[in-house]
C-alpha positions as a Markdown table, in Angstrom:
| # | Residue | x | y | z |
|---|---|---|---|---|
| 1 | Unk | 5.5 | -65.6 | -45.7 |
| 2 | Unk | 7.1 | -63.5 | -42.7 |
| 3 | Unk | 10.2 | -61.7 | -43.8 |
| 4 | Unk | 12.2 | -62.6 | -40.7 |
| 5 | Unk | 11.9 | -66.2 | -40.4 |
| 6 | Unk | 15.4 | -67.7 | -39.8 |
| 7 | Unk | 16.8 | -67.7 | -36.1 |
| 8 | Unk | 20.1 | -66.1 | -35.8 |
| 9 | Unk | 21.8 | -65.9 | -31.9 |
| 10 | Unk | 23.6 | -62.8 | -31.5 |
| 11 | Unk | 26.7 | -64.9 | -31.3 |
| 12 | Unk | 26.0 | -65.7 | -35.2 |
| 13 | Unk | 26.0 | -61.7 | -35.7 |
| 14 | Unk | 28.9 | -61.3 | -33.4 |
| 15 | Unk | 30.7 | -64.1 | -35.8 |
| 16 | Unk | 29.8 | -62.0 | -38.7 |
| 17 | Unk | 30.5 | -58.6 | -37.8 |
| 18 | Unk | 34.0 | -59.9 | -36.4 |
| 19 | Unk | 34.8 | -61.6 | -39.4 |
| 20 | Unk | 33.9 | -58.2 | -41.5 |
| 21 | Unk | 35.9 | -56.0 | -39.5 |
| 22 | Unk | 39.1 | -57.7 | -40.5 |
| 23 | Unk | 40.1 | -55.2 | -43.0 |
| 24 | Unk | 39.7 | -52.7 | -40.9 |
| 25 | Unk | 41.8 | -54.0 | -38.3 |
| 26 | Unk | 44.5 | -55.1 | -41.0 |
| 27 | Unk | 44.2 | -51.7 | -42.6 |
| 28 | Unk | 45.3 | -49.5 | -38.7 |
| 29 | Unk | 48.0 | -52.5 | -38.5 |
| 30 | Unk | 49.5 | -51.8 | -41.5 |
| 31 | Unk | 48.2 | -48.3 | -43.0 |
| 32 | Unk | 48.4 | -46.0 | -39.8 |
| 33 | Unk | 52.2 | -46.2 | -38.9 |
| 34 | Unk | 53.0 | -45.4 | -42.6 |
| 35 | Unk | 50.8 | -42.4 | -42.3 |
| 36 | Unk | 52.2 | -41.5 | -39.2 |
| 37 | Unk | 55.8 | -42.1 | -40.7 |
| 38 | Unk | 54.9 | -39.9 | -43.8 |
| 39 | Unk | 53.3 | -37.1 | -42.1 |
| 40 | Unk | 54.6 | -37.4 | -38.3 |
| 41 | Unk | 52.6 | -35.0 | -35.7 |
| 42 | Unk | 51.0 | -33.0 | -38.8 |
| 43 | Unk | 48.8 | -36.1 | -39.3 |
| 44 | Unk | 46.9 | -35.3 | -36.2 |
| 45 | Unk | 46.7 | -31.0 | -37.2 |
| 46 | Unk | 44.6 | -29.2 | -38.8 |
| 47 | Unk | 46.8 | -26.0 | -39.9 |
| 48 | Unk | 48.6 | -27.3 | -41.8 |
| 49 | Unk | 46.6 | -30.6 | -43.0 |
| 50 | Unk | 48.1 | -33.4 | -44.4 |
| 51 | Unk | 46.7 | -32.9 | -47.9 |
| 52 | Unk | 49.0 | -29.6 | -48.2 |
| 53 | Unk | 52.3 | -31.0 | -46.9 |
| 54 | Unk | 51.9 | -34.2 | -49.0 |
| 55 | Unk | 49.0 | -34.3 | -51.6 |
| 56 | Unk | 50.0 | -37.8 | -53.6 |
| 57 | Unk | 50.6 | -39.4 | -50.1 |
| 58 | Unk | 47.5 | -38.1 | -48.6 |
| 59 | Unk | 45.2 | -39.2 | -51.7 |
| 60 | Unk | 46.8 | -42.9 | -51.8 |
| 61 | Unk | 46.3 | -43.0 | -47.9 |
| 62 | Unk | 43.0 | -41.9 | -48.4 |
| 63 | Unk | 42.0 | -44.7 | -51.3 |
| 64 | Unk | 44.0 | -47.6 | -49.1 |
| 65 | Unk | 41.1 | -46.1 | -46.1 |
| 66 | Unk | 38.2 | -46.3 | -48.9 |
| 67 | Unk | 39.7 | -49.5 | -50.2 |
| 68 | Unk | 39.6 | -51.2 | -47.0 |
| 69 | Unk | 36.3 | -50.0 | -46.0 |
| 70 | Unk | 34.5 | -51.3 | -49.3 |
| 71 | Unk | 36.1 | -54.6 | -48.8 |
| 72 | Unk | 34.8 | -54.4 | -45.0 |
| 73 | Unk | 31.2 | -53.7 | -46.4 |
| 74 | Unk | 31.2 | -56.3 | -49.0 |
| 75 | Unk | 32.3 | -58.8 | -46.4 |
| 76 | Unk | 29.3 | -57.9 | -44.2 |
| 77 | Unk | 26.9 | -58.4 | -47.2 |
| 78 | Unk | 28.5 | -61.4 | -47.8 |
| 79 | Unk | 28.3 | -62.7 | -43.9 |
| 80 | Unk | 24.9 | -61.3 | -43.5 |
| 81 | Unk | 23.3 | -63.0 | -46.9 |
| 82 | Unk | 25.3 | -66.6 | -45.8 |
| 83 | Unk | 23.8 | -66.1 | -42.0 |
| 84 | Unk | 20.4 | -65.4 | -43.6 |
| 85 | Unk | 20.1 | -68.1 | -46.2 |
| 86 | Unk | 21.4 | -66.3 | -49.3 |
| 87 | Unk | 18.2 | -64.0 | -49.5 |
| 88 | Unk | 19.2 | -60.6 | -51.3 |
| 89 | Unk | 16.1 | -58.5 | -50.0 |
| 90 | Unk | 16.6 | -59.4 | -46.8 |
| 91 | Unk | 20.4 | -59.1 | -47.0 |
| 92 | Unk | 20.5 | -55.5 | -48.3 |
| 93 | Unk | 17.8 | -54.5 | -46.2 |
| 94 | Unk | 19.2 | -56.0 | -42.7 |
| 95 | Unk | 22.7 | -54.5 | -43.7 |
| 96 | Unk | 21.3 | -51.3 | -44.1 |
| 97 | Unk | 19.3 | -51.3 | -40.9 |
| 98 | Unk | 22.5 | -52.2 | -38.8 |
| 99 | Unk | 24.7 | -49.9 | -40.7 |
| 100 | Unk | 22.2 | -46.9 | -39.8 |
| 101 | Unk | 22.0 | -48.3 | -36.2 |
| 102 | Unk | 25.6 | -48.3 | -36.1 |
| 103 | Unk | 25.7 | -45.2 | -37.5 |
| 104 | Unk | 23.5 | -42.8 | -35.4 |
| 105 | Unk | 25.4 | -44.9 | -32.0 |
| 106 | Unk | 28.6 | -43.2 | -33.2 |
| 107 | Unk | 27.0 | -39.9 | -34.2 |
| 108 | Unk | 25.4 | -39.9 | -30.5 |
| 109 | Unk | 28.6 | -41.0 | -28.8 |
| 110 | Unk | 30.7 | -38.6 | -30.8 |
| 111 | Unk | 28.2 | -35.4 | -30.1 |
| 112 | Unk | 28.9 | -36.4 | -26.5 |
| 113 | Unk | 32.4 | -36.9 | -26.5 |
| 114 | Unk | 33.2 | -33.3 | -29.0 |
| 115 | Unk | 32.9 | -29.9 | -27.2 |
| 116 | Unk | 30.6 | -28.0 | -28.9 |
| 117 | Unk | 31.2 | -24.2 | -29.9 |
């Protein structure tokens, strides 16, 4: 038995991985302009952060972000194991895979984009 056996068009994964990023795009519609309400131009600093001029606001941000971004990830298991036929193996490990392939695209992008030194 080969463990990539079901076809799946990249419009399938495209489907998916729209359908997962929801949170995120409901969490900038609705999260970002309170933060940038709450901390104004000091959101975007680094002296002083944030965290120092409002710690309780900062923290709750911060768990509405994590929140969000679990609920993203457990919508992309979910899409993933219902696009490949409800297999966990092969869910968790095709996740993971495209999760570290999205991964080192930012990193690369982002070490192109930050001046270094």
């Amino acid at each position: 038995a080969s463990f990539f056996t079901v076809r799946v068009s990249l419009w399938q994964l495209y489907a998916v991985s729209s359908y997962a990023l929801v949170p995120l795009i409901i969490s900038f519609i609705f999260v970002l302009p309170i933060e940038l309400m709450t901390f104004g131009i000091y959101f975007f600093t680094k002296n002083p952060s944030p965290y120092l001029l409002k710690p309780f606001s900062y923290s709750v941000m911060l768990c509405l972000h994590g929140g969000f971004c679990v609920w993203t990830l457990i919508l992309l298991f979910i899409g993933m194991q219902s696009l490949f036929n409800g297999r966990w193996i092969r869910t968790t490990a095709l996740s993971l895979v495209s999760l570290g392939v999205v991964g080192v695209g930012v990193a690369v992008v982002l070490s192109q984009l930050v001046p270094h030194g």
